[in-house]
C-alpha positions in Angstrom: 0.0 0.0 0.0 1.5 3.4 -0.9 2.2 6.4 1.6 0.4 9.7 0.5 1.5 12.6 2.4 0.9 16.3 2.1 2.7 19.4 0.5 4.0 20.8 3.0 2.5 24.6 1.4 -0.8 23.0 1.2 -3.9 24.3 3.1 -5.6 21.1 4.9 -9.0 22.2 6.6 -8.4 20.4 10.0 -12.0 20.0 12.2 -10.8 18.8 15.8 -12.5 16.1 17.7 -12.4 17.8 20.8 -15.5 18.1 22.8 -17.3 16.2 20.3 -16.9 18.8 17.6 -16.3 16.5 14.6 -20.2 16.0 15.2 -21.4 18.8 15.1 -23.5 20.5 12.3 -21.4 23.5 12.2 -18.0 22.5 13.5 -15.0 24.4 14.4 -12.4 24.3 11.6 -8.6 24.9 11.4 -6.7 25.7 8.5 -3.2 24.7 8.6 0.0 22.9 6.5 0.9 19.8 7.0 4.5 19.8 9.3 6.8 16.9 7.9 9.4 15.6 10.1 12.5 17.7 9.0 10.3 21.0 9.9 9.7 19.5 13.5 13.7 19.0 13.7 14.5 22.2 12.7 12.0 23.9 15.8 13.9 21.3 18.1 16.9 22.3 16.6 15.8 26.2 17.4 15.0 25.1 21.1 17.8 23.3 21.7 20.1 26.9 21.0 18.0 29.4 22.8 18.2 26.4 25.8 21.6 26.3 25.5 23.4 27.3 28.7 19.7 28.0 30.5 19.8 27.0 33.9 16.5 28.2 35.3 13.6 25.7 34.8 11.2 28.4 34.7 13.2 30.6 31.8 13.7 27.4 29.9 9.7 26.3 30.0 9.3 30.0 28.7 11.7 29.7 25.7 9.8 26.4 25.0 6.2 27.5 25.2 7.4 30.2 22.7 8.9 27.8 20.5 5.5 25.9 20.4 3.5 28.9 19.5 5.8 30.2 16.6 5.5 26.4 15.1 1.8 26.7 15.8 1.2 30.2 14.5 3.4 29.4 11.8 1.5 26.6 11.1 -2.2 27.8 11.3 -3.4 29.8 8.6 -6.7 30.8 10.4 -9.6 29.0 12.0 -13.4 29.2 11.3 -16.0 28.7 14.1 -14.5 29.1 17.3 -15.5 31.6 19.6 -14.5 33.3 22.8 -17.7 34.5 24.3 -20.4 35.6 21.2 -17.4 36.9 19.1 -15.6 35.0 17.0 -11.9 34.1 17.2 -9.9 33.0 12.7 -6.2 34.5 14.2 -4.2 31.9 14.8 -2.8 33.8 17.6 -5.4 34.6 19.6 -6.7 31.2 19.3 -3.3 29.8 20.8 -3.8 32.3 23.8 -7.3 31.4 24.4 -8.0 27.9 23.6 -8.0 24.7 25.6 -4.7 22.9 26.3 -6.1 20.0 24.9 -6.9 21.4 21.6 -3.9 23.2 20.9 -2.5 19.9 21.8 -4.6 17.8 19.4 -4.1 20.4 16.9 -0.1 20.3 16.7 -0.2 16.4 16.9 -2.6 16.7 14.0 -0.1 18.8 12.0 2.9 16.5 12.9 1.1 13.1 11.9 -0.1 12.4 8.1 -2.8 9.7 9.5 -4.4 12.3 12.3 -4.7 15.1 10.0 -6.0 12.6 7.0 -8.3 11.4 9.5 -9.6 15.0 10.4 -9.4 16.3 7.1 -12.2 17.6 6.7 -14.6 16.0 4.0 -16.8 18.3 0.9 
């Protein structure tokens, strides 16, 4: 059986399956490129120098959190149907900084792994 990956420039519309959302009639959707192995070594590569020579626990979990975001808000492209009271949230940003651990989670696993992003794809 053959391997079919992404472009790594293409657009996938990612929905989530968090909190059931993959179910729903008008489901929250993210729009983000595919992030093949050598990209994911070259942000471990960038948070292994700005670690370098860090002692303090606390400074080092800060360079790493900010690592994470730039590969998410790199990443992310915008996002359709989430909301943060009645208004509604597409910059990629603002979504990092106000969404659920777990979905930011799910969502750069997603965009790290051909099979969970095929399998969230969504469908036309």
């Amino acid at each position: 059986m053959a391997i079919i990956s992404f472009d790594k420039e293409a657009l996938i519309d990612y929905v989530p399956e968090y909190a059931g959302n993959r179910d729903s009639l008008d489901p929250c959707v993210v729009r983000l490129r595919y992030v093949p192995y050598s990209r994911v070594q070259h942000y471990a590569r960038v948070l292994a120098s700005r670690n370098k020579g860090v002692q303090d626990p606390a400074r080092s979990a800060e360079i790493t959190q900010h690592i994470q975001k730039r590969q998410f808000t790199d990443s992310v492209e915008s996002v359709l149907g989430y909301f943060v009271e009645d208004r509604e949230i597409a910059d990629p940003e603002v979504f990092y900084e106000t969404a659920d651990t777990d979905l930011v989670i799910e969502i750069i696993r997603a965009m790290e792994s051909i099979s969970r992003l095929t399998e969230g794809q969504r469908k036309n």
